[in-house]
C-alpha positions, 0 to 999 in steps of 0.5 A: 469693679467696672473700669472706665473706657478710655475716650477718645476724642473727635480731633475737632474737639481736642482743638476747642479746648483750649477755647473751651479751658478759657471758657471755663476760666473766665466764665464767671467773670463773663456772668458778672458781667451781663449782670452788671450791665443788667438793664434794671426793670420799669413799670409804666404807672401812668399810660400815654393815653385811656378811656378817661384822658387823651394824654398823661405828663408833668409827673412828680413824686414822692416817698411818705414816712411809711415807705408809700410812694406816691405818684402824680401827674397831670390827666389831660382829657383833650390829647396832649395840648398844655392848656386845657381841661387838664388836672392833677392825678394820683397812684399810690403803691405800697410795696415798693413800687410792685403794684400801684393804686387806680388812678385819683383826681386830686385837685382840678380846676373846672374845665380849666387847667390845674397841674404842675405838681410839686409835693412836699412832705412836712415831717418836722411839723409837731402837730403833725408826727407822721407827717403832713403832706403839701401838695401846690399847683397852678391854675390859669384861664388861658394858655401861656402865651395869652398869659405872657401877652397880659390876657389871662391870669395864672395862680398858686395853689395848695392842698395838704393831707395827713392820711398819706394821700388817701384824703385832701383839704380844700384848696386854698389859693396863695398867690398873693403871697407868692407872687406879684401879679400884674392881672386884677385882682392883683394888680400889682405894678411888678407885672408877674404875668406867666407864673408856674412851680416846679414841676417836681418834688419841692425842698424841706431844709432841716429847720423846718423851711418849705422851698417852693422853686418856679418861675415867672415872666415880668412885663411884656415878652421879651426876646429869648424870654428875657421877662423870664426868671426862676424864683422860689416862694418859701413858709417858715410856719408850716405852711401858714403863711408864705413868702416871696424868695429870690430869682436867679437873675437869669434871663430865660431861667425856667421850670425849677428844681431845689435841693439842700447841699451839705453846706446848709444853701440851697440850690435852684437848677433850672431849664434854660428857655432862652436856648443860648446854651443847652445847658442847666442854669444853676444858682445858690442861696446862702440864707434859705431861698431869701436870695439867689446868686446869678444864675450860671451855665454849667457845662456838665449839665447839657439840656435840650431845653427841659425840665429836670430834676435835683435831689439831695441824699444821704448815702453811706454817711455822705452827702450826694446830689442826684439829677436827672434829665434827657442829657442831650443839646438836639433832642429830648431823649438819653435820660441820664441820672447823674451824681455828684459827691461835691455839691454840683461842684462836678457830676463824676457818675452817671447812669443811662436810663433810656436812649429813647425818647424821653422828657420830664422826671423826677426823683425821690429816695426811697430808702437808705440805698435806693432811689426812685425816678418816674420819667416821660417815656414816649410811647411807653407812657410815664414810667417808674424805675428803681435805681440802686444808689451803687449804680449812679455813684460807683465810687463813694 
């Protein structure tokens, strides 16, 4: 039987134990937390420029029934200017957000602009049991500020699908039904000038009700954008007709998101144009986007003056708002997903995602404890990022 030699230790050694002991009593506690504070991985789906498009923005997204994420943006081919030969483009994955499909031109307008996408996913049509997917933009003929000055028209469209994506209808042009236009052929005395929607993903309330939020200017410009205000269209009938809702009655209240809170109304948060305060504007409907309460500042909600994004989810059994948008008043950067368990009534949770440089996004729940952002990332281009639900609310 061989016995072991005693060892002696170096002096120096024998005076790191006690380090080392704490060490080894709380190592596992130092692991858990790098694990915690673990920065959770993006994939750029769409890059700041390639051989096709000078600059890739405005993204939006969207989760189909089958678990397929698709992925929009707007392709612009002469650099970044937001007027343009501009159209809406599209990657698909399906496997979670791994790997994504090439990029597809969905809907374009000539040499002209088309873009602010806002998909929505129609699941309680029963002429459509998977599912049909509407998809609404704008086209224009001038830049925004013409427009705003009555030279130039802007207008609404929509496409669908019911493959998923992988094929689309024909275009078919709405305005008239979703806005007053003062341009001919409209002529309509109200004098809508500028128009958009969203961009982002749009609402489907659970008695079938698609809601559209956008915004428009009325009248000749105003200062502080005072001829603007957010506003949502709606279709009760599947998208056979549409129907003009609400505004906000705020003015400068701009580019719009909508959600259903647990009480059945519906809210618009807004950009605020008008800059008097870098803060959301938040507005609620109590009869489904027909009507709109007065727009109000909330104070939570800082905002360098940008489009954000507002989505409702169910977590755990409850309800939960999710928003995201770059959570600064100097500069369009630290965007920061939030979440609130009491209808926007306060926004308890938050999650950075990127100090850097950072603008639109959007969200989307891709399954029962994840959520997915896609977000302008400066030089990183437009990025995906799957978001465990437990990292944004952390006490349900």
């Amino acid at each position: 039987m061989k016995f072991l030699k005693r060892i002696r230790m170096p002096i120096r050694l024998l005076s790191l134990l006690p380090v080392l002991s704490l060490v080894l009593a709380f190592g596992i506690n130092f692991l858990a937390t790098d694990a915690r504070a673990q920065i959770i991985s993006a994939t750029t789906i769409f890059p700041v420029s390639d051989a096709n498009y000078g600059c890739y923005r405005i993204p939006a997204v969207m989760t189909l029934k089958d678990g397929s994420i698709l992925a929009f943006a707007e392709g612009r081919p002469a650099n970044c200017p937001d007027f343009g030969n501009i159209q809406v483009v599209m990657r698909r994955s399906t496997d979670g957000g791994t790997t994504w499909s090439p990029i597809t031109v969905v809907a374009s307008n000539g040499t002209l602009e088309a873009g602010n996408a806002v998909p929505v996913l129609d699941t309680l049509d029963p002429n459509y049991p998977q599912g049909r997917l509407f998809l609404f933009y704008n086209i224009g003929n001038n830049s925004e500020a013409n427009v705003r000055n009555g030279n130039g028209l802007r207008e609404q469209m929509v496409i669908t699908s019911t493959d998923g994506g992988l094929s689309w209808s024909s275009p078919g042009n709405i305005t008239s039904q979703t806005a007053l236009m003062g341009a001919a052929p409209y002529n309509n005395p109200a004098d809508w000038r500028d128009l958009a929607m969203g961009p982002g993903h749009g609402l489907q309330l659970a008695d079938g009700r698609i809601v559209v939020p956008g915004n428009y200017t009325a009248g000749a410009p105003q200062p502080n954008w005072g001829d603007g205000r957010a506003y949502a269209f709606y279709t009760t009938d599947h998208g056979a007709t549409y129907h003009i809702g609400g505004n906000t009655g705020y003015p400068g209240s701009n580019e719009s998101s909508a959600a259903a809170l647990s009480t059945g109304a519906v809210m618009i948060n807004s950009r605020n144009q008008s800059g008097l305060t870098k803060n959301r504007i938040v507005s609620t409907s109590t009869d489904e986007a027909v009507n709109f309460s007065y727009g109000a500042p909330n104070t939570t909600l800082i905002d360098p003056i940008c489009e954000g994004s507002i989505l409702n989810i169910m977590w755990n059994g409850k309800p939960y708002l999710i928003f995201s948008n770059p959570a600064s008043t100097t500069s369009r950067d630290h965007l920061t997903v939030r979440g609130s368990k009491d209808d926007g009534a306060s926004w308890p949770f938050s999650l950075l995602i990127t100090s850097g440089s950072s603008a639109y996004s959007d969200l989307t729940q891709l399954d029962a404890n994840t959520i997915g952002i896609v977000y302008e990332n400066g030089s990183n281009g437009i990025r995906f990022m799957k978001v465990p639900v437990s990292r944004v609310i952390t006490s349900p």
